[in-house]
KEKOLBA-778580 format. One record per residue (C-alpha): residue in three letters; residue number from 1; x, y, z. Coordinates in steps of 0.02 Angstrom, whole numbers, always signed. Layout:
BEGIN
residu; num; east; north; up
ala; NUM; X; Y; Z .
...
//
This chain:
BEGIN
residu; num; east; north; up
unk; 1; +9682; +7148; +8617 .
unk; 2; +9530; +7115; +8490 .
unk; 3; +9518; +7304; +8476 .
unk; 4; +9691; +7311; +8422 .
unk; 5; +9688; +7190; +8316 .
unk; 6; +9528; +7256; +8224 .
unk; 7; +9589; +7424; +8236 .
unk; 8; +9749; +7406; +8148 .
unk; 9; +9778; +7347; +7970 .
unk; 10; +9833; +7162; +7942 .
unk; 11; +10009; +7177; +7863 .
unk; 12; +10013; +7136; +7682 .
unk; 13; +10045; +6943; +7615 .
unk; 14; +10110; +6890; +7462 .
unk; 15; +10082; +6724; +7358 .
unk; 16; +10159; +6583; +7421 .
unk; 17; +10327; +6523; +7387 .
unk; 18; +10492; +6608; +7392 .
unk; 19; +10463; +6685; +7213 .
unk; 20; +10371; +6842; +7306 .
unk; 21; +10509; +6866; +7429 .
unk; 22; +10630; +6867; +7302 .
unk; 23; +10521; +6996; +7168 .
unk; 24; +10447; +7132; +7288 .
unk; 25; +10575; +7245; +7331 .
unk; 26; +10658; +7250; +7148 .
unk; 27; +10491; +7270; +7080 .
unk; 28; +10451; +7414; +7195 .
unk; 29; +10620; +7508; +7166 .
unk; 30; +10620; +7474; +6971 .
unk; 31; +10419; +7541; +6993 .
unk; 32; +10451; +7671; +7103 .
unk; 33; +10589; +7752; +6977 .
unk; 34; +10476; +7721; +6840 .
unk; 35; +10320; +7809; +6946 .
unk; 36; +10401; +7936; +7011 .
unk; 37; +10444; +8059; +6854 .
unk; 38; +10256; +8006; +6837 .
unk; 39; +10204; +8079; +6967 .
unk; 40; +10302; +8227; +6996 .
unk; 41; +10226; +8258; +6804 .
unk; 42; +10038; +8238; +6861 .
unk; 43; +10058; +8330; +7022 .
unk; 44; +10146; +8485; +6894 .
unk; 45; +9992; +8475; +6774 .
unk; 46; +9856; +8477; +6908 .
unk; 47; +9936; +8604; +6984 .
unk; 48; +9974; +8693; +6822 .
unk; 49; +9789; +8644; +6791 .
unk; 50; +9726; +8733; +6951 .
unk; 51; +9833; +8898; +6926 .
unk; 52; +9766; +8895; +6735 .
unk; 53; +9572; +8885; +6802 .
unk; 54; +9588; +9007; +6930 .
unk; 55; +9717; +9137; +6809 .
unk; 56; +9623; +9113; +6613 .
unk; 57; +9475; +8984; +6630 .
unk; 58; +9373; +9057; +6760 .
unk; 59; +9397; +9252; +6687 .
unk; 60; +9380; +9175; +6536 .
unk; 61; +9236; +9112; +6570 .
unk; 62; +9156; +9250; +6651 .
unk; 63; +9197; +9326; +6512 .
unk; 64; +9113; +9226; +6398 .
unk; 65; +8958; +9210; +6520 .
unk; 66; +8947; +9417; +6522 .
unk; 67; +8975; +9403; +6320 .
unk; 68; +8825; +9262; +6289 .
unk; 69; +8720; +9366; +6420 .
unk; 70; +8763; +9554; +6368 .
unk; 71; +8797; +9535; +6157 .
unk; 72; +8759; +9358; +6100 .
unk; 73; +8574; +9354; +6157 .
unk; 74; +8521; +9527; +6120 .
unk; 75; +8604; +9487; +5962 .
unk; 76; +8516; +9313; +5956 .
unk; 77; +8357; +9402; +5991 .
unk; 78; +8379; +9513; +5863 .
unk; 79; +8431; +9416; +5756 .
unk; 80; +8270; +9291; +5812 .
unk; 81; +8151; +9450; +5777 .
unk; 82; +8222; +9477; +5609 .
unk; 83; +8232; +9302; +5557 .
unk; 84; +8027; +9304; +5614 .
unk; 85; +8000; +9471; +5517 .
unk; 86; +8104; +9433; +5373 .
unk; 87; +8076; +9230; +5341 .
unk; 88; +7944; +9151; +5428 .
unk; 89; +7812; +9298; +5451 .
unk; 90; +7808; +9298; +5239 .
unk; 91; +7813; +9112; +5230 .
unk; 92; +7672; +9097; +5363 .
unk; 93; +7586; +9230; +5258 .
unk; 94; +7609; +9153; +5115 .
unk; 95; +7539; +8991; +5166 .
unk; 96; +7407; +9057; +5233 .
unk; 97; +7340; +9170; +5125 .
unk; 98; +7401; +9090; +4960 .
unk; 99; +7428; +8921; +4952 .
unk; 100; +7271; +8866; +5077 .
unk; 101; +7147; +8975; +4996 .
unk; 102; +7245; +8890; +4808 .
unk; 103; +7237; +8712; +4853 .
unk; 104; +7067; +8746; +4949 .
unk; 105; +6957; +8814; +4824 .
unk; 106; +7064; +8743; +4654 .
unk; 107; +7083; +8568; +4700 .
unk; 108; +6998; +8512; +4849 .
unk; 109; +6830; +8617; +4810 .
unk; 110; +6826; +8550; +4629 .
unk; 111; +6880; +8365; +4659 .
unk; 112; +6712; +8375; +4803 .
unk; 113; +6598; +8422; +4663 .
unk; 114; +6690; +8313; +4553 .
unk; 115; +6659; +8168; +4669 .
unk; 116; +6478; +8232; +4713 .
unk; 117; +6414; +8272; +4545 .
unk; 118; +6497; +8148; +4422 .
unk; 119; +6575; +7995; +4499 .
unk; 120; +6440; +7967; +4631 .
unk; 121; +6308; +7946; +4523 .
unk; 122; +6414; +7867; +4394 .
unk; 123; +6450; +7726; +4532 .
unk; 124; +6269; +7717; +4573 .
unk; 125; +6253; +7680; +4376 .
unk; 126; +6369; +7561; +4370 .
unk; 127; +6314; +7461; +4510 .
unk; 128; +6112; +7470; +4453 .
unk; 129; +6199; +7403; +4275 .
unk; 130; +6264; +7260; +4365 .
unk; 131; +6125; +7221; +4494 .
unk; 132; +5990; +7244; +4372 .
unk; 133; +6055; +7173; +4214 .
unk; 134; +6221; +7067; +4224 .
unk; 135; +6179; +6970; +4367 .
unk; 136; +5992; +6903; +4298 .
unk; 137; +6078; +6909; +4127 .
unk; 138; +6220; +6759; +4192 .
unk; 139; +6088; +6686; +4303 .
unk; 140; +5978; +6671; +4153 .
unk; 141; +6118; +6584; +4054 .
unk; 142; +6190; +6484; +4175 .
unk; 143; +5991; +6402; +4192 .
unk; 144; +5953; +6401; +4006 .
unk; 145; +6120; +6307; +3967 .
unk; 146; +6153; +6197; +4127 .
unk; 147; +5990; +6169; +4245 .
unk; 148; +5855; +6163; +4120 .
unk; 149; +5949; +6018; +4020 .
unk; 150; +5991; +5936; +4184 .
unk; 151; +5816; +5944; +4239 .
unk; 152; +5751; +5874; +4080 .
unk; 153; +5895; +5730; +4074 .
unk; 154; +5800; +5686; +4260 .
unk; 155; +5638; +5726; +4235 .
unk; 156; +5612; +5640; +4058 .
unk; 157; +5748; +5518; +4052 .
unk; 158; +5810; +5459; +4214 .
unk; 159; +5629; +5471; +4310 .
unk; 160; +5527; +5372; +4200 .
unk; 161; +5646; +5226; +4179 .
unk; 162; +5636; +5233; +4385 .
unk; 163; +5709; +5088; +4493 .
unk; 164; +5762; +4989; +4343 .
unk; 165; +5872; +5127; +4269 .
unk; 166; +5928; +5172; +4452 .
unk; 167; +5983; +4980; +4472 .
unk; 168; +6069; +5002; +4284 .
unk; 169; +6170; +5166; +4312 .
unk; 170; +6223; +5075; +4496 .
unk; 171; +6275; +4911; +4423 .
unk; 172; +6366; +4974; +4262 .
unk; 173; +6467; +5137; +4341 .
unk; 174; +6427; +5153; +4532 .
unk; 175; +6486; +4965; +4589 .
unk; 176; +6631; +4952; +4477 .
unk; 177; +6690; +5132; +4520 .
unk; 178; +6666; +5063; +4690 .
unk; 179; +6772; +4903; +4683 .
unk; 180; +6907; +4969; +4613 .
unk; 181; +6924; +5076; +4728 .
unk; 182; +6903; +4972; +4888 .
unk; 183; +7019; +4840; +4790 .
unk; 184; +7145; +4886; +4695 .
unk; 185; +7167; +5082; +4738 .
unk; 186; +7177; +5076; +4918 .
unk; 187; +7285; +4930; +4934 .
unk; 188; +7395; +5000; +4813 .
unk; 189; +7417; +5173; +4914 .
unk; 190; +7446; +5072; +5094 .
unk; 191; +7571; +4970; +5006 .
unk; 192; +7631; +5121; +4926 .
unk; 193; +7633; +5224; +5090 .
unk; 194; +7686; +5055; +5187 .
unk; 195; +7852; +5040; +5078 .
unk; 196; +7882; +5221; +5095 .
unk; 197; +7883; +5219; +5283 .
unk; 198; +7982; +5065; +5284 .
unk; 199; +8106; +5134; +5162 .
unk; 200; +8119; +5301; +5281 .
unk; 201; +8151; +5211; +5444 .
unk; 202; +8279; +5095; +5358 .
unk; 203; +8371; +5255; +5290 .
unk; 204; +8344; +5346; +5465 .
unk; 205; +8415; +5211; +5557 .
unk; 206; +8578; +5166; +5423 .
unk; 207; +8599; +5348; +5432 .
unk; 208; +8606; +5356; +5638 .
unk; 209; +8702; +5204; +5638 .
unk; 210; +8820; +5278; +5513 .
unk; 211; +8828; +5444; +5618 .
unk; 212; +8860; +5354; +5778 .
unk; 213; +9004; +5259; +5710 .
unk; 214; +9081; +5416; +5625 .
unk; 215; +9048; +5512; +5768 .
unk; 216; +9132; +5369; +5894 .
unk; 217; +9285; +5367; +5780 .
unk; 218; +9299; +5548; +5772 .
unk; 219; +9284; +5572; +5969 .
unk; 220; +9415; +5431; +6009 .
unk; 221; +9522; +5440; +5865 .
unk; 222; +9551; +5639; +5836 .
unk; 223; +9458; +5721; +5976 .
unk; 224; +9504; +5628; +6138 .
unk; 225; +9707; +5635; +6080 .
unk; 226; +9699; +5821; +6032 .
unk; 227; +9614; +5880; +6206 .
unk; 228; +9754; +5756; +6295 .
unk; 229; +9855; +5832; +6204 .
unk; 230; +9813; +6016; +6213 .
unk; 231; +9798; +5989; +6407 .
unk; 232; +9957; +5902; +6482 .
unk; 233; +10065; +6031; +6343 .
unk; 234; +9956; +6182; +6339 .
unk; 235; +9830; +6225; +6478 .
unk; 236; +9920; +6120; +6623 .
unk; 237; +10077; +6247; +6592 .
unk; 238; +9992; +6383; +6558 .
unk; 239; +9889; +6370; +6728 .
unk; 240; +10026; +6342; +6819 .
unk; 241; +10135; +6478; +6764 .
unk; 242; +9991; +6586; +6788 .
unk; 243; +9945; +6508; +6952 .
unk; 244; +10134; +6518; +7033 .
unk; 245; +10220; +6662; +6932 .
unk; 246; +10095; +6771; +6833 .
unk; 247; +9969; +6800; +6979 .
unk; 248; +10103; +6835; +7122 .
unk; 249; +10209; +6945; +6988 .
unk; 250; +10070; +7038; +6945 .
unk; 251; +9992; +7060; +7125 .
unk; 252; +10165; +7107; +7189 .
unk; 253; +10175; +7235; +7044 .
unk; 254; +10005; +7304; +7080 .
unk; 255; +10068; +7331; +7239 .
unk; 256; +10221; +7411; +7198 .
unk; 257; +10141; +7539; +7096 .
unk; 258; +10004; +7573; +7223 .
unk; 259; +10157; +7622; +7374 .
unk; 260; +10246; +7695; +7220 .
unk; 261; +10119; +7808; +7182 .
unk; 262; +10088; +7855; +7359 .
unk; 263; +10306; +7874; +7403 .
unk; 264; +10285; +7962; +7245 .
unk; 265; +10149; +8100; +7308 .
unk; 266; +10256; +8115; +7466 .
unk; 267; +10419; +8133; +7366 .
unk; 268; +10330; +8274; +7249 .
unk; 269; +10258; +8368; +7356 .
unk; 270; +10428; +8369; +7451 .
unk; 271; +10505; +8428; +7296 .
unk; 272; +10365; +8549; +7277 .
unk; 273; +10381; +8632; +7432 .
unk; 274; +10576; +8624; +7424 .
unk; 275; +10567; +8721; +7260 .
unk; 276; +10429; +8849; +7356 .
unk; 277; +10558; +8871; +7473 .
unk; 278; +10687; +8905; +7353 .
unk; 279; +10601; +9034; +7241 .
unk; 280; +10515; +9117; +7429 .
unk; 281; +10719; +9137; +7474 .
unk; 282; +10791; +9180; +7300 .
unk; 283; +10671; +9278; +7231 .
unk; 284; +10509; +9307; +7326 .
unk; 285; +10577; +9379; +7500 .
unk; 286; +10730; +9482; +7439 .
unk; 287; +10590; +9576; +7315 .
unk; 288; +10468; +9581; +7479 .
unk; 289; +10638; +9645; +7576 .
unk; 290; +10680; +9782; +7421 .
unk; 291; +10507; +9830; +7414 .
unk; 292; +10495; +9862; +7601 .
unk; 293; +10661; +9946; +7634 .
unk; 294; +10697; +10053; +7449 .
unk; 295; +10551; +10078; +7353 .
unk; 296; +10423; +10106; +7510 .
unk; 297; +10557; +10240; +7571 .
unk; 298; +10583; +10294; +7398 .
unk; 299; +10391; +10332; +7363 .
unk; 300; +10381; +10412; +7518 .
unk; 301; +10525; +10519; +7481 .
unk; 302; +10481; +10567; +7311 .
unk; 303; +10310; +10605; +7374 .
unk; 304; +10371; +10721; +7496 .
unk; 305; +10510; +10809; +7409 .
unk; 306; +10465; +10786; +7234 .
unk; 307; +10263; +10761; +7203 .
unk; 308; +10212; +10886; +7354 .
unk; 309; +10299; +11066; +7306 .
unk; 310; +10272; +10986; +7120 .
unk; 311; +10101; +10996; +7166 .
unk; 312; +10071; +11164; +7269 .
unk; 313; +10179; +11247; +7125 .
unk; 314; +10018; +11191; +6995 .
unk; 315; +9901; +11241; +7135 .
unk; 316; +9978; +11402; +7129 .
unk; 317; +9998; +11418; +6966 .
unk; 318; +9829; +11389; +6925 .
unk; 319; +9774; +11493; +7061 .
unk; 320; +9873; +11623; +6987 .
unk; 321; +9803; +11580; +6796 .
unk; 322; +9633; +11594; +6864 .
unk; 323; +9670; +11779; +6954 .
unk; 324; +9750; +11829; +6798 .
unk; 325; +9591; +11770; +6691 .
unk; 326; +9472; +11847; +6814 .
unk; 327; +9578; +12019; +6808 .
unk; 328; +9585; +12017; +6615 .
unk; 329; +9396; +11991; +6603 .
unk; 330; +9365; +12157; +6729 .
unk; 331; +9462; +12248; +6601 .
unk; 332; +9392; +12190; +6457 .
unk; 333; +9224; +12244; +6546 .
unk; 334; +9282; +12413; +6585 .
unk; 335; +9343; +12415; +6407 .
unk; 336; +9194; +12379; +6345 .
unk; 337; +9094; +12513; +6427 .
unk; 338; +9204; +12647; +6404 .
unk; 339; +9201; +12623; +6233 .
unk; 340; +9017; +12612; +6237 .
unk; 341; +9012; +12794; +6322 .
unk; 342; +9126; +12846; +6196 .
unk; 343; +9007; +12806; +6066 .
unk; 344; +8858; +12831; +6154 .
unk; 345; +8874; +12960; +6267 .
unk; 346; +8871; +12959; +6446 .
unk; 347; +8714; +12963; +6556 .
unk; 348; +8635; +13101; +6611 .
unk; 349; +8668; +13054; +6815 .
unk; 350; +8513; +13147; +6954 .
unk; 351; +8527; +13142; +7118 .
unk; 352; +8519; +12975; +7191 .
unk; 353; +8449; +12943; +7343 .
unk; 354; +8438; +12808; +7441 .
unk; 355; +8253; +12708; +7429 .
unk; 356; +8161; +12744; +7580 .
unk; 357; +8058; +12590; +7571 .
unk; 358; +8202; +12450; +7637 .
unk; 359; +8164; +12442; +7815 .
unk; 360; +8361; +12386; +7835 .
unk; 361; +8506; +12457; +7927 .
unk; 362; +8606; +12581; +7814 .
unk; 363; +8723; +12696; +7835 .
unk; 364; +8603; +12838; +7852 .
unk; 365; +8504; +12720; +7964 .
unk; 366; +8550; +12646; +8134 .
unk; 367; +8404; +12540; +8155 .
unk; 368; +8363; +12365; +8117 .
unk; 369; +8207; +12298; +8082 .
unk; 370; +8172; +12121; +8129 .
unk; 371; +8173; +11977; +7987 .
unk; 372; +8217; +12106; +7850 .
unk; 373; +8343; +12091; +7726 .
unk; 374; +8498; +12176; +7743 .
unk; 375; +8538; +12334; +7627 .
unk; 376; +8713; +12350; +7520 .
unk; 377; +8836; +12443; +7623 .
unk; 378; +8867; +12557; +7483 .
unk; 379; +8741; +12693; +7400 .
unk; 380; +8710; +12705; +7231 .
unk; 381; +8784; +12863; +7201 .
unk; 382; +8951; +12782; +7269 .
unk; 383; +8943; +12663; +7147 .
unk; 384; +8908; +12795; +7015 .
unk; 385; +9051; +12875; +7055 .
unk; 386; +9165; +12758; +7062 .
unk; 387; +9099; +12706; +6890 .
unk; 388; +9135; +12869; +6824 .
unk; 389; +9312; +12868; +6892 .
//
């Protein structure tokens, strides 16, 4: 029993409530005649599709494959060997042997020596110049005009009046410098920093205060009623319309469409094969029936009466052309020689015997040698005669 029941498909359940009872056969009818021309349409262009691949694509694309591999790249590779004789042999060339050697030895060669030869030691000039002379020239001047009068203010002013002067420069600028600093200056900045910080906290803290309040009045006066407001009209609703009719509609019309597709399939390829059947009956097996019974026995007949004396008449005929040709070219031989004789004269003719030498049977010898040739049946002088008649 736990086999079966984990062998065999749990039976489809739809949402709760009475809604789903009431929508899923409808739905599947209204979706199955909407599916079905659907169908029968997708099932016609794949296998239009398939017929079109395996009639024009696939020839057509052998055809293309033998015209890339048999015209377009010898082409392209002609073309390739031109482009590199024509274009980018020259330009290589070009570069090479014109503008390298150019920029080489007319810019780069001169701006070397140019840098090697006149800036160089023009730098090396220029920075001896300012080593050698400005530097001891404003080190000079800066002594003559600030340390030597210094030194002298010390050595022969300051320096000889010694601790008395010391205790005069400290009591008349040092300790008054001194006080007003520690007294009035620095108590002025803490206050002034002091009443700064104050004045930021006070601001900081009317501005949070201010914040919170706005902020409290904003969230219980505006806020709080819109969400209530926007929730019990709006989102409660609209979840429960999707909860109880939008999600059991639409998963009942998911549904629909998936067994309407599949009824659909069934139903097409019923009509498919129907219509098969059809054009085998109507068209396809009383051709395959004609073909069979008339035009096999036709052929056959025509072949036999017809084609075959047709035939042995032009082998006859040409047999006959070709006697006729070969009889008309003896007489135009014999033609030709007896004019010749008649022109010429005819031959004196001696007495011809037969060569004593051939060692095979004639017909003035019975005998047959082994492994030797055999001799023409008729003498010469027959032949002379018979040339002569």
């Amino acid at each position: 029993m736990d086999l079966d029941k984990h062998s065999t498909a749990a039976p489809y359940e739809g949402g709760e409530g009475c809604l789903t009872i009431f929508v899923r056969i409808p739905v599947r009818i209204v979706v199955l005649v909407l599916v079905l021309p659907v169908r029968m349409l997708w099932d016609l262009l794949v296998a239009g599709g398939r017929l079109l691949g395996r009639v024009l694509l696939r020839p057509l694309g052998r055809a293309l494959e033998w015209l890339h591999d048999e015209v377009l790249t010898p082409v392209g590779k002609a073309l390739a060997w031109l482009a590199l004789i024509l274009l980018v042999r020259p330009w290589v060339g070009l570069w090479r042997y014109v503008v390298v050697p150019v920029v080489r030895y007319g810019v780069v060669v001169p701006l070397v020596w140019l840098h090697a030869a006149v800036l160089t030691p023009v730098g090396h000039g220029l920075r001896w110049v300012y080593t050698e002379l400005l530097v001891p020239a404003v080190t000079a001047l800066v002594t003559v005009l600030l340390v030597w009068p210094a030194v002298g203010v010390w050595r022969y002013l300051l320096r000889p009046l010694g601790i008395g002067g010391a205790w005069l420069v400290a009591t008349l600028v040092v300790l008054p410098l001194v006080w007003v600093y520690r007294s009035v200056l620095t108590p002025l900045g803490h206050g002034v920093a002091w009443a700064l910080v104050m004045t930021g906290r006070g601001l900081a803290f009317l501005g949070r205060g201010l914040w919170t309040g706005l902020a409290w009045l904003v969230t219980n006066l505006l806020v709080v009623p819109v969400v209530w407001v926007v929730t019990n009209l709006l989102v409660v609703p609209v979840v429960w319309v999707y909860r109880r009719v939008l999600t059991p509609v639409g998963r009942e019309i998911v549904a629909a469409v998936v067994v309407a597709w599949r009824i659909a399939g069934f139903v097409s390829r019923a009509v498919g094969r129907a219509l098969a059947w059809l054009a085998w009956h109507l068209v396809g097996a009383p051709v395959a029936w004609a073909y069979r019974t008339v035009c096999i026995p036709v052929g056959h007949f025509l072949r036999d009466v017809a084609w075959a004396p047709v035939k042995r008449a032009a082998l006859e005929a040409g047999r006959a052309a070709r006697a006729a040709l070969a009889s008309a070219r003896v007489t135009l031989r014999a033609a030709r020689r007896d004019a010749w004789r008649a022109l010429v004269g005819a031959p004196q003719v001696t007495d011809v015997r037969e060569l004593e030498g051939s060692a095979a049977r004639t017909l003035g010898r019975t005998t047959t040698v082994p492994s030797a040739a055999p001799a023409s049946e008729i003498s010469l002088l027959a032949e002379k005669t018979v040339e002569r008649g």
